[in-house]
N, C-alpha and C positions, 0 to 999 in steps of 0.2 A: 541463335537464341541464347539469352544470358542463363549461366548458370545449368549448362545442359546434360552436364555430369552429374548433377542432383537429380536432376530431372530421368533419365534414365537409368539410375541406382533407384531411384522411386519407382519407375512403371518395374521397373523388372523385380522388385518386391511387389507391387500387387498384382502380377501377373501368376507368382508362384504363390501368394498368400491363396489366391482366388483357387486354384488348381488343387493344390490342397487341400482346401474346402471340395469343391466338388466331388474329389476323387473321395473323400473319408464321408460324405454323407451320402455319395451313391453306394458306398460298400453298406453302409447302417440300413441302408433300406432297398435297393435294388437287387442285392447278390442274397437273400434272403429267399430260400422257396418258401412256398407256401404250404400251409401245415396237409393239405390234400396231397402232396409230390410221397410227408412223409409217410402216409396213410397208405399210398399204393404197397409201397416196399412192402409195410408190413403184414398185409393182406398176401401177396406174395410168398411171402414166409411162408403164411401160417397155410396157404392151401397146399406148400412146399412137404411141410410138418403133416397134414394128413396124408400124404401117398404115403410118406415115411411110417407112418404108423398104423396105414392100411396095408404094408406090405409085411410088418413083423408082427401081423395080426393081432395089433393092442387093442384095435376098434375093429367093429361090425360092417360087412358092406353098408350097411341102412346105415349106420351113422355115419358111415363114411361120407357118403351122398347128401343126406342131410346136412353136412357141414362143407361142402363143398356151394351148397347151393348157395347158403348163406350168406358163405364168405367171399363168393363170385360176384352177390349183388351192393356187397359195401367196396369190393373192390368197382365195379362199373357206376357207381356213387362218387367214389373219390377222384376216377377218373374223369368224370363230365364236371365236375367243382373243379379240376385242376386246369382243363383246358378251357373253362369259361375265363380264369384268371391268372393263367399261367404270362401274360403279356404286358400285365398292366404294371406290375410291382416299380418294373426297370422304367418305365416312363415315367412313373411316378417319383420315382426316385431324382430323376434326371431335375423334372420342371421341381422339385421341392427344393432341389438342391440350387439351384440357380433362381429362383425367389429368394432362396434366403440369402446366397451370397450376396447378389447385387447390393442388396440395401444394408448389406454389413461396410462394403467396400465406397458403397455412398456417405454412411455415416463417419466415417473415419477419413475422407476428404473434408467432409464439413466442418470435423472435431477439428482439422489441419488449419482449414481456412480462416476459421473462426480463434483460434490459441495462436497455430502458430502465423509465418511472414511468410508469405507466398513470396516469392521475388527478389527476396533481400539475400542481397551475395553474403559468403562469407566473409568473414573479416577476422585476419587476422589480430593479434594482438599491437604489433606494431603498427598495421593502418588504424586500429581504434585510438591508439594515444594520438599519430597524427592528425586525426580530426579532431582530437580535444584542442589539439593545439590551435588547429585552423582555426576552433570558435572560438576560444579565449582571445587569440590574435586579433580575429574580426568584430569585437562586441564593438558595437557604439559607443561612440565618447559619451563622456558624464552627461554633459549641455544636450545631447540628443537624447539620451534616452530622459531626461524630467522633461521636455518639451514633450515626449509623445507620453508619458503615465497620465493617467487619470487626476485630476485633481480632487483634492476632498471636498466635500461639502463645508460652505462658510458656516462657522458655530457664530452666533448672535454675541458680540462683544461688546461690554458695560464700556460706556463712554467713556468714563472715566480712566478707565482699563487701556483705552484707545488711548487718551490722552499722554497719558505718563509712557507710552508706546515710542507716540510721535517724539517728548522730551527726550526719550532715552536713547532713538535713532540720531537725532540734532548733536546731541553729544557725544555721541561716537565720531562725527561727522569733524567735531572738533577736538575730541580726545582719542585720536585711531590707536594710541597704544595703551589704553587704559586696559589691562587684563579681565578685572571683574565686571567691567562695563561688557566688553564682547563675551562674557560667562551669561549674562544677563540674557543679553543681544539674543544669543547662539537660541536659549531657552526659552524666551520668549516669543521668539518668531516660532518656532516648534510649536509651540504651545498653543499658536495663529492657525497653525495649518501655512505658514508662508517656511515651507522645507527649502527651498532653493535659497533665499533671505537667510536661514538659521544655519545654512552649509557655508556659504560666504561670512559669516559671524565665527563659524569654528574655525576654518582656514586662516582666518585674520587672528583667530587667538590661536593657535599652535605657531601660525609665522613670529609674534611677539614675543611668546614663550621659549623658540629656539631650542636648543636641547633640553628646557627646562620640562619641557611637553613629555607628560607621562604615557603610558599605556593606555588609560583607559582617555586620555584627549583623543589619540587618534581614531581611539577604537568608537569614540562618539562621533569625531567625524565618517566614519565610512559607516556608522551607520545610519546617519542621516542623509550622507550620500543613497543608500539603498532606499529609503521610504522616500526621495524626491523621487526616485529614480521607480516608483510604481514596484519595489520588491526585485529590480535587479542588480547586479553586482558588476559594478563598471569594473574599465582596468583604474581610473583615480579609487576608487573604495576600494581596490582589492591592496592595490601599494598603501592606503592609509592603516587597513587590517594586518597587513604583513610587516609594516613598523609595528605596530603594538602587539605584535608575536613575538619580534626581535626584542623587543623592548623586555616583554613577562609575556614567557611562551604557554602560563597557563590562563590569560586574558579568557574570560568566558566569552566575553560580546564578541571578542575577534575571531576566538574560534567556532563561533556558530556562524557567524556571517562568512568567512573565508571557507567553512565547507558548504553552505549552502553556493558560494560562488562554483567552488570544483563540482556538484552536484548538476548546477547549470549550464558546463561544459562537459557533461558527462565522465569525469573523475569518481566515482562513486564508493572507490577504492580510498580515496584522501577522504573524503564527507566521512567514512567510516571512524575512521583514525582519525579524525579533529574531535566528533562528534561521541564518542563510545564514552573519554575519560568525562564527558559533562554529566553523565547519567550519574557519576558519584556526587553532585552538587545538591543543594537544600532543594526538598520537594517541589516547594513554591518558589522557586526560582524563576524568573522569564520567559529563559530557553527550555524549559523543560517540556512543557506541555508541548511544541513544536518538535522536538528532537526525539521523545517520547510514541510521537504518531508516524514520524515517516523513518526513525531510525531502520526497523525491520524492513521496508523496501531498499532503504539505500541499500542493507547489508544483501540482499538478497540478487539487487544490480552486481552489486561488486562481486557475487560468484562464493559470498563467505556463509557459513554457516550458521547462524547469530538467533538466539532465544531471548526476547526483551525480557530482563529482571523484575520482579515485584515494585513497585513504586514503594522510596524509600521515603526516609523525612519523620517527623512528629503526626500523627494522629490519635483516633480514640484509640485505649485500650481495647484487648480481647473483651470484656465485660461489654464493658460501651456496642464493640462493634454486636455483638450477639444480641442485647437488647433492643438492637437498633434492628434488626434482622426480625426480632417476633413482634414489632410494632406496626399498627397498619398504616398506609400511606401518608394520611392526615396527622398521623401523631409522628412520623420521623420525617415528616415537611414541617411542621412546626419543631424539633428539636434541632434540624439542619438551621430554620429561621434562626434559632435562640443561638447556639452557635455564632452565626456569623454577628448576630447583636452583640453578644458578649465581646467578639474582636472590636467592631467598630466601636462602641463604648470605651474598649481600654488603649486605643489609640486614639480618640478625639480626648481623652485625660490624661493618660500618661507616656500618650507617643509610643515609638516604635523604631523596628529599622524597618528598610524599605521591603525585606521581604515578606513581610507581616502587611502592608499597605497592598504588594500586589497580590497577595492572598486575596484578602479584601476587594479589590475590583474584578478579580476572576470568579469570587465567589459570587457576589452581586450578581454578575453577567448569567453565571449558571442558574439563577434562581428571576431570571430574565428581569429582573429591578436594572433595566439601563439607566434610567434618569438617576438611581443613587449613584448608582457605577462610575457617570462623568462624573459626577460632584464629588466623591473621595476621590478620583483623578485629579481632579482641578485643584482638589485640597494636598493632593501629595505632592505635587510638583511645585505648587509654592512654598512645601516644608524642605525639598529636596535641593529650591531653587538653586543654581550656579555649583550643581554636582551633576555632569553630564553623564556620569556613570550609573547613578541610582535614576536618575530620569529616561536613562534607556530601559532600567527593568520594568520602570512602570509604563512606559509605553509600551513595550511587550505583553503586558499582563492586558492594557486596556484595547489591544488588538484581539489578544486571547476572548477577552469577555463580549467581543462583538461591539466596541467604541469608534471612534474616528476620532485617535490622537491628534 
């Protein structure tokens, strides 16, 4: 039997837990006389107490007699009450005690069953990094893992939209090193839902580029590598993430996707350490609201101690917020409305940077307006067009708000 040294360090703790219960609640209630045992004694006494005080002639024959009679018949009282019950205490003791154990030492299997891993060997520290290793070694190529992801639902495309599609594939066809054409390409097809099309778009433009390929190229290639690939982190995405570390080791996209990869191979120790310095980033940032909800498990896998911080960034004043707190439901769901109106108003006028846009689509989504949600989608990414870096934050955001980028 596996693991049979746990398993008999266990019985032989519930064997002495069990033993020790019975023995402390049979002493609580079995080793107790009954208050009749103490009644005899002191009837005893006291008929004791009259010879003694009949003999130094403190009392009278006649009271002597008198109190012997008395105390003869509370004594043959306490005797027939003692020996009616003198047997029962200690059996009762016994079955009370072993009722209660049982179902202490039932429940505390179940607590085990149910929290902890019946079966699961130890594991060393060295065998747990070996198997991170085995699985990072073993993941599937890129081409298999987008062959088995889900695909997204087709969004309904303006003909037109399709048109200038098709022209601008034809012309890649004939211009393969046109840089701004495959910036196009990469973003467009993205924009399609065709992620395997828009991955071969980036790899054709970071090939072109050659050293010119910055951090954030790579870092849009592997992560468009991950969203063909159904959300996981091949070894091609993890080398494209890992150049654009090497490249600027504080890449936000790279280091959320490369610890989401170690995460995936159970590193959770790296996820910590990629993911801890992004929590210093703008509120509305992409990665935030992701790194934000699962930060606290990763850190608690990795064995660390870790208290997630207040959510930092711009918001309302202390005023604001208090006002906001004695208003009832209907009046701070129309001030949250008015709010998000006032952003999208001063972005359809005077523009913005992208993390004001993914505000905007995250907001929407929480106030469940999906059909506005794509449509500033659709509206930022052709303000963003041929910047793969800000087109990842808004895909981020339009994930966050419940979209299909």
């Amino acid at each position: 039997m596996e693991n049979w040294q746990f398993w008999l360090a266990a019985g032989a703790l519930v064997i002495a837990v069990a033993a020790s219960l019975l023995r402390a609640m049979s002493r609580a209630t079995g080793d107790v006389a009954p208050a009749a045992s103490y009644d005899l004694q002191v009837y005893r006494d006291q008929l004791a107490e009259v010879e003694r005080d009949l003999s130094r002639g403190t009392i009278a024959p006649e009271e002597a007699a008198r109190l012997r009679t008395e105390i003869s018949r509370r004594l043959l009282d306490a005797d027939r009450q003692t020996r009616g019950t003198a047997p029962a205490p200690a059996r009762t003791a016994r079955t009370a005690a072993l009722v209660l154990t049982l179902p202490v030492l039932a429940a505390s299997w179940l607590l085990y069953d149910r929290l902890g891993t019946p079966g699961y060997p130890d594991l060393p520290l060295s065998e747990r990094l070996a198997m991170s290793d085995e699985m990072r070694a073993n993941r599937p190529p890129q081409a298999e893992m987008e062959a088995k992801a889900p695909k997204p639902d087709a969004a309904p495309v303006d003909p037109a939209f399709a048109k200038l599609m098709d022209e601008l594939r034809a012309a890649m066809k004939s211009r393969p090193d046109d840089r701004q054409g495959l910036e196009l390409l990469a973003a467009n097809e993205a924009r399609l839902g065709n992620l395997s099309a828009s991955r071969e778009a980036m790899e054709k433009l970071i090939a072109v580029k050659g050293k010119d390929a910055t951090a954030e190229d790579h870092a849009a290639l592997g992560e468009v590598m991950v969203m063909a690939a159904g959300g996981l982190v091949s070894a091609e995405a993890e080398a494209a993430f890992g150049t654009a570390l090497t490249l600027d080791a504080t890449n936000p996209t790279a280091r959320y996707y490369y610890g989401l990869m170690a995460a995936q191979v159970g590193r959770f120790d790296r996820t910590f350490e990629l993911w801890r310095p992004l929590l210093d980033g703008p509120a509305d940032a992409p990665w935030m609201a992701p790194v934000r909800a699962q930060i606290e498990d990763v850190a608690m896998r990795a064995g660390i101690n870790f208290t997630l911080p207040p959510a930092a960034g711009k918001g309302p004043d202390a005023e604001a917020v208090a006002a906001a707190g004695e208003m009832s439901a209907t009046d701070r769901q129309s001030m949250i409305e008015g709010m998000v109106a006032q952003l999208g108003d001063r972005l359809a006028t005077e523009g913005g940077p992208v993390e004001d846009w993914a505000k905007l689509i995250t907001s929407l989504g929480v106030l469940n307006r999906k059909d506005e949600a794509q449509k500033i989608y659709t509206e930022a990414l052709a303000k963003f067009e041929g910047r793969p870096s800000e087109q990842g934050f808004l895909k981020e955001a339009a994930l966050n708000a419940g979209l299909t980028p």
